[in-house]
N, C-alpha and C positions, 0 to 999 in steps of 0.2 A: 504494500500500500504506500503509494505516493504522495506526497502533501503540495503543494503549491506556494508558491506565498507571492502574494499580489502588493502591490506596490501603493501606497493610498495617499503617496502624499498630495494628490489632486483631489482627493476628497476630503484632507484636512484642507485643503487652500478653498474650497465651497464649502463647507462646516463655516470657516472665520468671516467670510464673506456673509455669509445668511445670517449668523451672529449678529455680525455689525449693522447689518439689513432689518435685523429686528428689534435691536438696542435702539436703532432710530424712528421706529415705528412705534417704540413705546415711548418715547423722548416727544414727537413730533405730534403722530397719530394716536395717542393708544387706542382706541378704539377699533384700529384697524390692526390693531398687535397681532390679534389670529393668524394673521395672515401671513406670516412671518414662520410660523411655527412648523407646519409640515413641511419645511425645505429645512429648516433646523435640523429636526430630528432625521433626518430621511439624511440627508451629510453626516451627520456624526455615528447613523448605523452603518454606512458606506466606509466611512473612515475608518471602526472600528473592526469591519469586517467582518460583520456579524451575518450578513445573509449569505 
């Protein structure tokens, strides 16, 4: 059995970006903060390598 290992630093660099994407939507909008969130998490399962 083989393992793979995938490379994620492009999905840490979209993780920080949707961060900052949604620190500002709670700074500016909040009420559009939602909005911000399933690209959040959806990057930081990507980066983490979970799927």
């Amino acid at each position: 059995m083989s393992t793979k290992t995938k490379s994620t630093g492009k999905y840490w660099m979209y993780f920080l970006l949707s961060l900052a994407f949604t620190v500002a939507l709670l700074i500016f909008i909040p009420e559009w903060f939602w909005l911000g969130l399933p690209f959040l998490f959806t990057s930081l399962v990507y980066a983490f390598d979970w799927v």
